[in-house]
N, CA, C and O atoms as a Tripos MOL2 file, in Angstrom:
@<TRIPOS>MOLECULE
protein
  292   291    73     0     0
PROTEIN
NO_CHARGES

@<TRIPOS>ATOM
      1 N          29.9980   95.9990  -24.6510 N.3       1 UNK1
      2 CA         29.3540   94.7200  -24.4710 C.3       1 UNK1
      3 C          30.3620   93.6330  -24.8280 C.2       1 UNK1
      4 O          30.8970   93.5560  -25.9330 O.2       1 UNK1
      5 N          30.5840   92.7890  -23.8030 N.am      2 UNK2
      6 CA         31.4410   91.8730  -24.5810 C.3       2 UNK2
      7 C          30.7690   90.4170  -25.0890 C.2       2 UNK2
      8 O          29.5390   90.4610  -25.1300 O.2       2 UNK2
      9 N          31.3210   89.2380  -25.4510 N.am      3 UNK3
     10 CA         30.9530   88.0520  -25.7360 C.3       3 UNK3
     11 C          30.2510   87.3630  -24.6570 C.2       3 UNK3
     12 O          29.3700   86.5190  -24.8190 O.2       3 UNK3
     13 N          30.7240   87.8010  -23.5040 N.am      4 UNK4
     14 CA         29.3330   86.6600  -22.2960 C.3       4 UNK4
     15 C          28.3700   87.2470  -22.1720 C.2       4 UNK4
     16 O          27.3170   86.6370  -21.9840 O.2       4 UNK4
     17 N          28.4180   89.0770  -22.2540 N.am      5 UNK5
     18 CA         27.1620   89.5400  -22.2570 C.3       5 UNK5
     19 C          26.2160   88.9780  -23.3340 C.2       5 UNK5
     20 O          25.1400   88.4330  -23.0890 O.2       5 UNK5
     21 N          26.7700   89.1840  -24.6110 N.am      6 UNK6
     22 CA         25.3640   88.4270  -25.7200 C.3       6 UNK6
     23 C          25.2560   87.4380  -25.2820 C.2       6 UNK6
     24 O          24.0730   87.2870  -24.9770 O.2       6 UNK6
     25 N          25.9780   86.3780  -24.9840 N.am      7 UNK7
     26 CA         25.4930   84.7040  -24.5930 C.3       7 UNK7
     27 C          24.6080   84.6220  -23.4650 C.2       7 UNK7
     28 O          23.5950   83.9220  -23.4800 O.2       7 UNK7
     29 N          24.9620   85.3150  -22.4970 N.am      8 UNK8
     30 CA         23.8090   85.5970  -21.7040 C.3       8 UNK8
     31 C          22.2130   86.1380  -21.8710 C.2       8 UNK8
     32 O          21.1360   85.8320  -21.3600 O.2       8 UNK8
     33 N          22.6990   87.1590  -22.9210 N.am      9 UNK9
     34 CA         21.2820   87.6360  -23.1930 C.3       9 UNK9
     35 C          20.6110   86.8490  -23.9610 C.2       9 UNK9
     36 O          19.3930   87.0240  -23.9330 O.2       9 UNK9
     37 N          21.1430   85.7580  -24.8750 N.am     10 UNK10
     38 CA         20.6070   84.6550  -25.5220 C.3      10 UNK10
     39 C          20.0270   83.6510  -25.2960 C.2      10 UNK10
     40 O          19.3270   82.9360  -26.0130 O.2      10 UNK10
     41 N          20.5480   83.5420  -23.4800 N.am     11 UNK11
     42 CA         20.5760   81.7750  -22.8500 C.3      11 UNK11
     43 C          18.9210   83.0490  -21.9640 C.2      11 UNK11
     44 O          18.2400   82.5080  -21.0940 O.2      11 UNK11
     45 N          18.7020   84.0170  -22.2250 N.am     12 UNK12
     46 CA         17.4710   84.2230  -21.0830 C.3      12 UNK12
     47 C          16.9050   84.6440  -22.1970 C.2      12 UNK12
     48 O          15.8390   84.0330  -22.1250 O.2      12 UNK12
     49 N          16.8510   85.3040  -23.2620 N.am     13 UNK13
     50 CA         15.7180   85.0270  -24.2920 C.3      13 UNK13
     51 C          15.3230   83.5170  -24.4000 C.2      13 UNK13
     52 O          14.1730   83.1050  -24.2530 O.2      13 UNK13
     53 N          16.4110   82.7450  -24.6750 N.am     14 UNK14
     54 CA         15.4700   81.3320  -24.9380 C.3      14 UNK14
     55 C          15.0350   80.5870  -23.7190 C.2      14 UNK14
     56 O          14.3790   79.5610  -23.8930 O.2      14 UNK14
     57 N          15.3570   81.0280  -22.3500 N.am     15 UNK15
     58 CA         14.3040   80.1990  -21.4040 C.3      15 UNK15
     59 C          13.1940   81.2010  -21.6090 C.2      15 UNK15
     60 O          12.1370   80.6400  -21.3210 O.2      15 UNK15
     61 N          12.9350   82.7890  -22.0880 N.am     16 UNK16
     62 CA         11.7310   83.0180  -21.9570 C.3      16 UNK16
     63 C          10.9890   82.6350  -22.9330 C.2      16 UNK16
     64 O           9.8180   82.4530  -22.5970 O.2      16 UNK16
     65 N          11.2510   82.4230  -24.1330 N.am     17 UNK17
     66 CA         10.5180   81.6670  -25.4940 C.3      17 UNK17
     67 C          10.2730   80.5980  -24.8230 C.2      17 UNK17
     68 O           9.0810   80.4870  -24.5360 O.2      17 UNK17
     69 N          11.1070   79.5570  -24.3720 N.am     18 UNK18
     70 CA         10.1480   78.4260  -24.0480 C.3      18 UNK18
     71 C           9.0180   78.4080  -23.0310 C.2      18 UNK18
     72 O           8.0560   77.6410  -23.0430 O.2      18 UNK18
     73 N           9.2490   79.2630  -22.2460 N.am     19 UNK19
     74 CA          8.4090   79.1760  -21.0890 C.3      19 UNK19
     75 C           7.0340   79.7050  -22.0050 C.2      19 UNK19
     76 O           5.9540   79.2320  -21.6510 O.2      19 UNK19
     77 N           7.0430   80.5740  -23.0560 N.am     20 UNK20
     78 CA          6.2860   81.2970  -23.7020 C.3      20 UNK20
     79 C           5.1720   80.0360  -24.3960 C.2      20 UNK20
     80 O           3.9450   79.9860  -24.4770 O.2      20 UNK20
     81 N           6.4920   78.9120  -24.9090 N.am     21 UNK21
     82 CA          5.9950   78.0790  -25.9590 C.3      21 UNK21
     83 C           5.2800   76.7430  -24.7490 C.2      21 UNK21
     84 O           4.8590   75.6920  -25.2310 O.2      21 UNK21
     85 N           5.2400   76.9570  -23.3780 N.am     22 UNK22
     86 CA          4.7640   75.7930  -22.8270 C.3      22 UNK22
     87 C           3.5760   75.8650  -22.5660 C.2      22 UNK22
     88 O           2.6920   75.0270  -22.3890 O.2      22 UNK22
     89 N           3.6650   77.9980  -22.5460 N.am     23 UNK23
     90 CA          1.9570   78.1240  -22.2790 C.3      23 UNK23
     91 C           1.0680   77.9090  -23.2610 C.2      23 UNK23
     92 O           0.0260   77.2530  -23.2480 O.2      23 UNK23
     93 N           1.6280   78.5820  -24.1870 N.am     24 UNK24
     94 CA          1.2380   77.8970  -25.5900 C.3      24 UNK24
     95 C           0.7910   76.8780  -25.9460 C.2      24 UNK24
     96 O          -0.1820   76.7280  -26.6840 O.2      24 UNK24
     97 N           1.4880   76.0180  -25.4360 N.am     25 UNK25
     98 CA          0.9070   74.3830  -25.5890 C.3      25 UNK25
     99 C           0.2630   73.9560  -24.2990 C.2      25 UNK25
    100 O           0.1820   72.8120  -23.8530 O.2      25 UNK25
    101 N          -0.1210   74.9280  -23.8500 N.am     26 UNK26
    102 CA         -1.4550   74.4230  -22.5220 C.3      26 UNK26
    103 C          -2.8840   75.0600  -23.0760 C.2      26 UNK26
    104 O          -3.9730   74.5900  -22.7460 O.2      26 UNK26
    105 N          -2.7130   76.3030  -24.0480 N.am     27 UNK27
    106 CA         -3.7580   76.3460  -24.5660 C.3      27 UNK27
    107 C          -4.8590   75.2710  -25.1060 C.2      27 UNK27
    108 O          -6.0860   75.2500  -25.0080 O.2      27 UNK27
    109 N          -3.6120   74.0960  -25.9170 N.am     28 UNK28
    110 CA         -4.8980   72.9810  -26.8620 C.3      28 UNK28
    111 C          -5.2710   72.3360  -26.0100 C.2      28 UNK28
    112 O          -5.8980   71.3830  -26.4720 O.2      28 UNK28
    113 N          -5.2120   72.3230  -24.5060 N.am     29 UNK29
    114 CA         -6.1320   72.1450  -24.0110 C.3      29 UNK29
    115 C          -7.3560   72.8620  -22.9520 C.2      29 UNK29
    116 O          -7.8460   72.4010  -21.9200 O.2      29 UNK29
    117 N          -7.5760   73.9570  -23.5480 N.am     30 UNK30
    118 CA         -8.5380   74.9090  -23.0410 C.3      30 UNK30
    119 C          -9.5780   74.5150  -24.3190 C.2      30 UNK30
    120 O          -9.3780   74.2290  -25.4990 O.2      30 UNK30
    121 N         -10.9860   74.6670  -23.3430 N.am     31 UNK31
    122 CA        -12.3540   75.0910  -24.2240 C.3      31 UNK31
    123 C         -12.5860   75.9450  -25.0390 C.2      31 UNK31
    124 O         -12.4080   77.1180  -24.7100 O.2      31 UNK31
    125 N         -12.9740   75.6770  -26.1300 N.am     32 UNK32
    126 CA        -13.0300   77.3100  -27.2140 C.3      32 UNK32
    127 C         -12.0520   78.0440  -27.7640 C.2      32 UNK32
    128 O         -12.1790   79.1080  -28.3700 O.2      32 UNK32
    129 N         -10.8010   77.2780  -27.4690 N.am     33 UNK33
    130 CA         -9.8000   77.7280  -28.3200 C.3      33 UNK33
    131 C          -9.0100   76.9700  -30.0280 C.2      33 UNK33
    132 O          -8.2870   75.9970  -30.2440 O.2      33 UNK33
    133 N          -9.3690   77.5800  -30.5390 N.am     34 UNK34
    134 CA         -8.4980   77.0370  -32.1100 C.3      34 UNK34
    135 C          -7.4600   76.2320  -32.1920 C.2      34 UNK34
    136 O          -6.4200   76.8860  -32.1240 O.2      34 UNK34
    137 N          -7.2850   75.1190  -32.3060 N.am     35 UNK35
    138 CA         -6.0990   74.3020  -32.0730 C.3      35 UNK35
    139 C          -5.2660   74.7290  -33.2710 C.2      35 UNK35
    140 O          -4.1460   74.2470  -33.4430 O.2      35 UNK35
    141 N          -5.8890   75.7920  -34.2600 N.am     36 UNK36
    142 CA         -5.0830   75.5550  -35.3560 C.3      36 UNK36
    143 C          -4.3740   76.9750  -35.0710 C.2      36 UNK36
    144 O          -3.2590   77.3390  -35.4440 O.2      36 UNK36
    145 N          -5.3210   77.6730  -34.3100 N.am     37 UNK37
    146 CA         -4.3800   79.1140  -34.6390 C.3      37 UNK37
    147 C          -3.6180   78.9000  -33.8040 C.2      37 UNK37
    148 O          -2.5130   79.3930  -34.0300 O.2      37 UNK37
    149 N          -3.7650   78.0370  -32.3460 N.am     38 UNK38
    150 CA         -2.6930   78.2040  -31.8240 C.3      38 UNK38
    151 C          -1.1900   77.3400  -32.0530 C.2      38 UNK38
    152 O          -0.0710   77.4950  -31.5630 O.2      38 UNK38
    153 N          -1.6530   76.5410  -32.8630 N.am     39 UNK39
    154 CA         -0.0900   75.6390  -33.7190 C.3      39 UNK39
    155 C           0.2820   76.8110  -34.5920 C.2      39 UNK39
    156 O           1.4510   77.1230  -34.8200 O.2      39 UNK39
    157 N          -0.9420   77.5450  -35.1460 N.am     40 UNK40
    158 CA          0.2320   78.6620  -36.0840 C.3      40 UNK40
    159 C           0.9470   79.6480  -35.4750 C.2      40 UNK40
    160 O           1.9400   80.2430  -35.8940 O.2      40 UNK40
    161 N           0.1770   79.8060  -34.1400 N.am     41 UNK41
    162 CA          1.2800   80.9610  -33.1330 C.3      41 UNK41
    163 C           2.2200   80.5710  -32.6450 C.2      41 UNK41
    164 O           3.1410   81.3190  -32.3150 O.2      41 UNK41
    165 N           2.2300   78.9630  -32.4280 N.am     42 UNK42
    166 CA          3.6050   78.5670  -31.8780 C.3      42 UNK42
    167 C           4.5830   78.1130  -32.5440 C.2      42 UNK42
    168 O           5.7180   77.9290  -32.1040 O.2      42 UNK42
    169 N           4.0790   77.8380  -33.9980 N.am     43 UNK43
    170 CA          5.3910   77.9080  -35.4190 C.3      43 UNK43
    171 C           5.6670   79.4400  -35.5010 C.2      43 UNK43
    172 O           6.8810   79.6320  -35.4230 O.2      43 UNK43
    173 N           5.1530   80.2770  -35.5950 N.am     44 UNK44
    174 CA          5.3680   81.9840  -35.4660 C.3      44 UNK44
    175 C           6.5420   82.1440  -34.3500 C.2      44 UNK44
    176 O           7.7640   82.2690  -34.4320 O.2      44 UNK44
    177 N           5.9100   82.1010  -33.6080 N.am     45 UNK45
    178 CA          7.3130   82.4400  -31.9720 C.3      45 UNK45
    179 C           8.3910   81.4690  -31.7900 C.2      45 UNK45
    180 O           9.3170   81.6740  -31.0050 O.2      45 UNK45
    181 N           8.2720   80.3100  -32.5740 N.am     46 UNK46
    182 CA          9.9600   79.1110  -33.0570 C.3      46 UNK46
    183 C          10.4210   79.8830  -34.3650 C.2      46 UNK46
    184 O          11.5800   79.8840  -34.7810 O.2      46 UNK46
    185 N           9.5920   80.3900  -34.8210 N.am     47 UNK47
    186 CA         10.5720   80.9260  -36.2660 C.3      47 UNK47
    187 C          11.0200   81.8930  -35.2450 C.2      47 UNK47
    188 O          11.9350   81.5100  -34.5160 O.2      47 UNK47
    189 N          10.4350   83.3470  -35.0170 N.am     48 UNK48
    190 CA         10.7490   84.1360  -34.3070 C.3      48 UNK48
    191 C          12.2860   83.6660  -33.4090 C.2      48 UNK48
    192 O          13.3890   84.0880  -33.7580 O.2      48 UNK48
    193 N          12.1570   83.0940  -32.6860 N.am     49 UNK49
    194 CA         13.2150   82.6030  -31.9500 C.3      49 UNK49
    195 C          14.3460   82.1750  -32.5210 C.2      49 UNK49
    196 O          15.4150   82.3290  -31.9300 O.2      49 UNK49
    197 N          14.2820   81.5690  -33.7630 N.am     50 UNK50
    198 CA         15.3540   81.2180  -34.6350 C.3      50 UNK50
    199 C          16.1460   81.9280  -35.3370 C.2      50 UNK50
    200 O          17.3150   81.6630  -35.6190 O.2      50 UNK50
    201 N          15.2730   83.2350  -35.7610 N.am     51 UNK51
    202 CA         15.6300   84.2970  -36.4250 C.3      51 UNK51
    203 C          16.1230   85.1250  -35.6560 C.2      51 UNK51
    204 O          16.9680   85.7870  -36.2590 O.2      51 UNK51
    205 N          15.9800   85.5170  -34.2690 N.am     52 UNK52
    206 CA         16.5610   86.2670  -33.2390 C.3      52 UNK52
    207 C          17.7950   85.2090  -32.6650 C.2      52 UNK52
    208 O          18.7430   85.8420  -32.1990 O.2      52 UNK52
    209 N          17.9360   83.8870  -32.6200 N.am     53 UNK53
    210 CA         19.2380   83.5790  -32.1230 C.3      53 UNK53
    211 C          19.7830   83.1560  -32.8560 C.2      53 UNK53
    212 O          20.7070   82.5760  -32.2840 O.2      53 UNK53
    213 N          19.8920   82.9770  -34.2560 N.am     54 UNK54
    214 CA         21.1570   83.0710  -35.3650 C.3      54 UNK54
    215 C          21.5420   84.7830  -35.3390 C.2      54 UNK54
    216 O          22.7370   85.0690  -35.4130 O.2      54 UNK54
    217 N          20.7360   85.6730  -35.2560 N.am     55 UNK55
    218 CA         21.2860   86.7900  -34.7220 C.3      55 UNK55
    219 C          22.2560   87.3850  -33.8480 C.2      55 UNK55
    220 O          23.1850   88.1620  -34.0630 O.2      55 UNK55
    221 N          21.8130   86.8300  -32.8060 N.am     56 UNK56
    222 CA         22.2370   87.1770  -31.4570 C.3      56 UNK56
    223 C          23.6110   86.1510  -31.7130 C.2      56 UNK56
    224 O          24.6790   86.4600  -31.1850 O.2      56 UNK56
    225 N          23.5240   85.2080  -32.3590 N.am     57 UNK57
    226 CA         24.7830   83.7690  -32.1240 C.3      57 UNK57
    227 C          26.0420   84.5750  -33.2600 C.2      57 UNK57
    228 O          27.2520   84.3780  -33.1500 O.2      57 UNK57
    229 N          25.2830   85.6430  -34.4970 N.am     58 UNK58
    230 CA         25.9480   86.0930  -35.1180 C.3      58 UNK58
    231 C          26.9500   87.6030  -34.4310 C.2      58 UNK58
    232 O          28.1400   87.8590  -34.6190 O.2      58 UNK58
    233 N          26.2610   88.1150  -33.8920 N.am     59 UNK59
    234 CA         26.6560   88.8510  -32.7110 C.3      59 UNK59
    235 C          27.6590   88.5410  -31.8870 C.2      59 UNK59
    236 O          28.6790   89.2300  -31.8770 O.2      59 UNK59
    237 N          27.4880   87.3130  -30.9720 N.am     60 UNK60
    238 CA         28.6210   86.6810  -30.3840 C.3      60 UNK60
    239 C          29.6510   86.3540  -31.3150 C.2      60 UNK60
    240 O          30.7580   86.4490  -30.7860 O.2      60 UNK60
    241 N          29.6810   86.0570  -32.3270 N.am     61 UNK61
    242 CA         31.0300   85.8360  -32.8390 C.3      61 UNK61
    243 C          31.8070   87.1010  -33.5110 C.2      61 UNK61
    244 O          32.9760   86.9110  -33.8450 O.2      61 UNK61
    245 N          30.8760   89.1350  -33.8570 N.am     62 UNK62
    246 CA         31.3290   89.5540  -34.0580 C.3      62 UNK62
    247 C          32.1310   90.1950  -32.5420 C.2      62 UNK62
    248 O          33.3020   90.5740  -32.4950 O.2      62 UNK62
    249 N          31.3880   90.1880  -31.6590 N.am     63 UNK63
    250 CA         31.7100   91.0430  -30.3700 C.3      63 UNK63
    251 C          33.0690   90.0560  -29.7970 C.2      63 UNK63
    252 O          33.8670   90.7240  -29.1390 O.2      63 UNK63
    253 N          33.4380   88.5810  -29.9530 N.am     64 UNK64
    254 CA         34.8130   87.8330  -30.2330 C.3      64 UNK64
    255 C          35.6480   88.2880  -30.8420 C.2      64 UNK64
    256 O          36.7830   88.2650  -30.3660 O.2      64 UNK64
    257 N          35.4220   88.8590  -32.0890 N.am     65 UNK65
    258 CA         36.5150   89.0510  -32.9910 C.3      65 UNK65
    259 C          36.9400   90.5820  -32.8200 C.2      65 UNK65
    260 O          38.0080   90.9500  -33.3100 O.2      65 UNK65
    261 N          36.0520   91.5550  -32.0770 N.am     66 UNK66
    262 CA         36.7240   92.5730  -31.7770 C.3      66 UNK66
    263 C          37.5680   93.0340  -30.2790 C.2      66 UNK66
    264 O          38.2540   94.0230  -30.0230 O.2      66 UNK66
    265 N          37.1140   91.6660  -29.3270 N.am     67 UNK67
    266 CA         37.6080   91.3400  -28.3430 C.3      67 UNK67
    267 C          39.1100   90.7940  -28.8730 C.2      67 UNK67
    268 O          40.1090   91.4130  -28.5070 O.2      67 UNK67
    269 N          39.2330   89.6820  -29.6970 N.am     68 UNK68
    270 CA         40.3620   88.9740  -30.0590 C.3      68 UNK68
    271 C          41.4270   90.2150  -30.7900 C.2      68 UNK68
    272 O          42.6140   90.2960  -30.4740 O.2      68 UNK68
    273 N          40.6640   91.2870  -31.9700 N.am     69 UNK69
    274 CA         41.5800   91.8420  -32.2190 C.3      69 UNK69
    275 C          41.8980   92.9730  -30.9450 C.2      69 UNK69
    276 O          43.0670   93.3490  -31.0290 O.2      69 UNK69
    277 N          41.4010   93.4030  -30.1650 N.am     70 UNK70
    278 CA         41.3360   94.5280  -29.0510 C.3      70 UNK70
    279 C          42.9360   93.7360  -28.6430 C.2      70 UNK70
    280 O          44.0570   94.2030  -28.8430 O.2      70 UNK70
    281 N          42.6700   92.7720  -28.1920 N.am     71 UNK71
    282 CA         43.8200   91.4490  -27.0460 C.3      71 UNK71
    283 C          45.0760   91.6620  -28.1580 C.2      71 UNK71
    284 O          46.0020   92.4710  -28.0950 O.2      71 UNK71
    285 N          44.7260   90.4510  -29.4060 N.am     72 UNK72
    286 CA         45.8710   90.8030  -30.2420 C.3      72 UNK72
    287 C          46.1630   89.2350  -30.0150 C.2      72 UNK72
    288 O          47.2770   88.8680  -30.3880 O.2      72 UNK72
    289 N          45.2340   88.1640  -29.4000 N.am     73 UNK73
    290 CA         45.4010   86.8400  -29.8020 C.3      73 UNK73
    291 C          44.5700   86.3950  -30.4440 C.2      73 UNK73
    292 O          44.6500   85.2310  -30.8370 O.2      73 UNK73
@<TRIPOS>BOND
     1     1     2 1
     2     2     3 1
     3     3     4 2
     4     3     5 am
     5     5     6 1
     6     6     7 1
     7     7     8 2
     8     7     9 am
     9     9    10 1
    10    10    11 1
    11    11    12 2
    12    11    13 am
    13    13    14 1
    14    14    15 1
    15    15    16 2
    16    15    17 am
    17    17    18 1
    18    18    19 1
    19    19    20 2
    20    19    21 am
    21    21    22 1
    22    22    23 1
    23    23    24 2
    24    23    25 am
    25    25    26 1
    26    26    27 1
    27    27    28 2
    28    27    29 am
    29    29    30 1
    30    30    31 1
    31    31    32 2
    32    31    33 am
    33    33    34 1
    34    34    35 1
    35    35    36 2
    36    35    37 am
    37    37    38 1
    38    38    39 1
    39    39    40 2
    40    39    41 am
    41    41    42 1
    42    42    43 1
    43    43    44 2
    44    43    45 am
    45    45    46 1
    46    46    47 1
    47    47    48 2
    48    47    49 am
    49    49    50 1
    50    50    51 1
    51    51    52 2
    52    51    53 am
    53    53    54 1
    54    54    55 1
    55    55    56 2
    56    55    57 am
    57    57    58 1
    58    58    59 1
    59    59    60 2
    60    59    61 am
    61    61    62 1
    62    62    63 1
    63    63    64 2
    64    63    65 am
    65    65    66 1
    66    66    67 1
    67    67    68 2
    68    67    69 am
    69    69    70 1
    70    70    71 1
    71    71    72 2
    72    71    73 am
    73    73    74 1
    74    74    75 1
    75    75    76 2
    76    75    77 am
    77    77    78 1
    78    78    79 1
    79    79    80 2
    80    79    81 am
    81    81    82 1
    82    82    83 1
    83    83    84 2
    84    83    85 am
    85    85    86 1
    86    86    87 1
    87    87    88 2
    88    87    89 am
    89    89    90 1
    90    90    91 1
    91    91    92 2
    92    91    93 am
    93    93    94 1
    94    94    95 1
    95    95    96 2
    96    95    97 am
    97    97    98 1
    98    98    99 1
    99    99   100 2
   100    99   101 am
   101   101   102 1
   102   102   103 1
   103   103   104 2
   104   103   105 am
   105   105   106 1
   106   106   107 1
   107   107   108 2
   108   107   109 am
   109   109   110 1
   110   110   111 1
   111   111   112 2
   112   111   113 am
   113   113   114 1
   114   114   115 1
   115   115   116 2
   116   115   117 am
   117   117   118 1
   118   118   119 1
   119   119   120 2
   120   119   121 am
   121   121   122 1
   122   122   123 1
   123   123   124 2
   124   123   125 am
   125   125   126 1
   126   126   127 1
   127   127   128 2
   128   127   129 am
   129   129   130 1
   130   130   131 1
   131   131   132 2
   132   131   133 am
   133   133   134 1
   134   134   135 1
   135   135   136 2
   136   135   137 am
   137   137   138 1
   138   138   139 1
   139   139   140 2
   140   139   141 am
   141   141   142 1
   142   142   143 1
   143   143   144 2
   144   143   145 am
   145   145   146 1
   146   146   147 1
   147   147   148 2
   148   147   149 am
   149   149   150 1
   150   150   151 1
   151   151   152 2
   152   151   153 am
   153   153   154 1
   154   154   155 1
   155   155   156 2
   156   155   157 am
   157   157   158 1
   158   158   159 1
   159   159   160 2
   160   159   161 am
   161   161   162 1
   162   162   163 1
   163   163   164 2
   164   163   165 am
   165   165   166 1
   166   166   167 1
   167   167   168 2
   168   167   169 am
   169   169   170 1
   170   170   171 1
   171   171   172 2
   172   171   173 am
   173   173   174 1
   174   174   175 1
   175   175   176 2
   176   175   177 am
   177   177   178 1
   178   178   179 1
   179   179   180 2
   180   179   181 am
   181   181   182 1
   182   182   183 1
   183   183   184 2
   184   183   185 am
   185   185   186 1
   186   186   187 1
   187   187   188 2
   188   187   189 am
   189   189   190 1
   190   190   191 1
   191   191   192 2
   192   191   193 am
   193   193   194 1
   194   194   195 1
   195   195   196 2
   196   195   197 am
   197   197   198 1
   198   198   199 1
   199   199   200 2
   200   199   201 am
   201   201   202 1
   202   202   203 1
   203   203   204 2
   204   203   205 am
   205   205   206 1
   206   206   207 1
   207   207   208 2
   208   207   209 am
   209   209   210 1
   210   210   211 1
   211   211   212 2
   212   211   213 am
   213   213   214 1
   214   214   215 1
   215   215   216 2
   216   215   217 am
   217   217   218 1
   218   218   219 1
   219   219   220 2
   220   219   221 am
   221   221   222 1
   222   222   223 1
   223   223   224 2
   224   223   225 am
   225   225   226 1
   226   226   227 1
   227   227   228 2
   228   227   229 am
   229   229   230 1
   230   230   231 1
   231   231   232 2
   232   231   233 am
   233   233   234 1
   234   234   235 1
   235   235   236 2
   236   235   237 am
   237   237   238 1
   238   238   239 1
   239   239   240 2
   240   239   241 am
   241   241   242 1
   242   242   243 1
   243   243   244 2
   244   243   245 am
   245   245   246 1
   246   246   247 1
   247   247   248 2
   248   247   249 am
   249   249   250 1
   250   250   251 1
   251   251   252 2
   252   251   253 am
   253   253   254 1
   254   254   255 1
   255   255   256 2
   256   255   257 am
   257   257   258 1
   258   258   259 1
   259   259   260 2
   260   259   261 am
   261   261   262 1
   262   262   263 1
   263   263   264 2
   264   263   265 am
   265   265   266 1
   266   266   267 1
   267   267   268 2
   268   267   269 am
   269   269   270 1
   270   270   271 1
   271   271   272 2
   272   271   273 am
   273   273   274 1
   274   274   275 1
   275   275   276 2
   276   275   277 am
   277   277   278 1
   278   278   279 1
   279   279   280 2
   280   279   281 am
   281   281   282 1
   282   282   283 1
   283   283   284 2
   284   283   285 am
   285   285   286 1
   286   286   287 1
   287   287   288 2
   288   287   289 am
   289   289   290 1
   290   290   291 1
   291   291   292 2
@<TRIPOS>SUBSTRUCTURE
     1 UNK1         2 RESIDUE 1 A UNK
     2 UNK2         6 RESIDUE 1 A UNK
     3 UNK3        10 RESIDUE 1 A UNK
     4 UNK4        14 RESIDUE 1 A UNK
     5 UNK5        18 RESIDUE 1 A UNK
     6 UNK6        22 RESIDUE 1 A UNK
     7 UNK7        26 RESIDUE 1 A UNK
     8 UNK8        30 RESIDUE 1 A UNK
     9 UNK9        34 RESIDUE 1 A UNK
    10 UNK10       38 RESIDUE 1 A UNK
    11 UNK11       42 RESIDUE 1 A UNK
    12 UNK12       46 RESIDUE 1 A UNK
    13 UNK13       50 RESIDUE 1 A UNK
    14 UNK14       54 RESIDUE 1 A UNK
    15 UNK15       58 RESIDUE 1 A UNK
    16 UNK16       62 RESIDUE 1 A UNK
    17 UNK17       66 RESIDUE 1 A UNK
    18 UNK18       70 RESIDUE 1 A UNK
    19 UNK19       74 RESIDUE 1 A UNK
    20 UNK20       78 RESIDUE 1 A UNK
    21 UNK21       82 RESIDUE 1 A UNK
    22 UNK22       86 RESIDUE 1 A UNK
    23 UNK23       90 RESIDUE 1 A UNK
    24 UNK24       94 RESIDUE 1 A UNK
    25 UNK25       98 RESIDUE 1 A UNK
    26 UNK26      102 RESIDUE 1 A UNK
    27 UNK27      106 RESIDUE 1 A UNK
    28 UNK28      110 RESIDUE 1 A UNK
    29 UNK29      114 RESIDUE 1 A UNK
    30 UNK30      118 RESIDUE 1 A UNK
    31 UNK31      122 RESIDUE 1 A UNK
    32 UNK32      126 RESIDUE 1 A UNK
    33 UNK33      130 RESIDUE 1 A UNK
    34 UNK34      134 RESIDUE 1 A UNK
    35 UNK35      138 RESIDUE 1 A UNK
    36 UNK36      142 RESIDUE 1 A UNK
    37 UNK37      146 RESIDUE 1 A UNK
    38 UNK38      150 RESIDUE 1 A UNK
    39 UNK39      154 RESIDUE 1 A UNK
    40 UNK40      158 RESIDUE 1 A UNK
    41 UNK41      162 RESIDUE 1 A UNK
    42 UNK42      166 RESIDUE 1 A UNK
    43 UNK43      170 RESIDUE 1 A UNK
    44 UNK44      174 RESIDUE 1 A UNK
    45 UNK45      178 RESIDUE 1 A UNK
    46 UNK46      182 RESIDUE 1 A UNK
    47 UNK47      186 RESIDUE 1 A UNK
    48 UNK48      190 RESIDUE 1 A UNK
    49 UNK49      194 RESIDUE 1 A UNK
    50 UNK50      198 RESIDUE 1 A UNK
    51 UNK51      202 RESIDUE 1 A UNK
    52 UNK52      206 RESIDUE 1 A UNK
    53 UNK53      210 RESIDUE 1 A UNK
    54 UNK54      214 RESIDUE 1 A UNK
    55 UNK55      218 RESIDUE 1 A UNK
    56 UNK56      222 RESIDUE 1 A UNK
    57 UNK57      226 RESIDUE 1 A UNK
    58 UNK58      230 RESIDUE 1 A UNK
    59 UNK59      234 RESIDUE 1 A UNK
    60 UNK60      238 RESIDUE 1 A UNK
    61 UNK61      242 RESIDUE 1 A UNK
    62 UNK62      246 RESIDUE 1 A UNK
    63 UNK63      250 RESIDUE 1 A UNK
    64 UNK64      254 RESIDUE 1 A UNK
    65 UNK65      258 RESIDUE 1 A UNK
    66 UNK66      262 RESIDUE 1 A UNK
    67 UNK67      266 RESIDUE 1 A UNK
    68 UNK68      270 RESIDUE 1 A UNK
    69 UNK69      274 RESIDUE 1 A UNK
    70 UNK70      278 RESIDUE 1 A UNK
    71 UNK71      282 RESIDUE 1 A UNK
    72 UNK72      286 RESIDUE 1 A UNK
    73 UNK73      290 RESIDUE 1 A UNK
């Protein structure tokens, strides 16, 4: 795997979180739904997301440095 592969897999996790987080926020306006649970599901899936792309961002910089030492620049 090299370094564009994780960045890639990062840049399409986070268009699918957002797309996740827009439906999300079409819920508060549906009938009969909890405005509160659904603000707590959509602080849940932004933490989530944050915690998976300091990951993934930590990733890209190890899968660099074994690219850089592989090269030898």
């Amino acid at each position: 795997m090299t370094a564009f592969d994780v960045v890639e897999i990062l840049c399409e996790f986070s268009k699918a979180i957002r797309t996740g987080l827009i439906a999300l926020e079409g819920l508060h306006d549906m009938d009969g739904v909890d405005p509160a649970k659904v603000s707590a599901l959509t602080d849940s899936v932004r933490q989530a997301h944050a915690e998976a792309s300091g990951y993934l961002a930590s990733l890209i910089g190890a899968v660099a440095e074994r690219e850089t030492a592989a090269t030898g620049n």
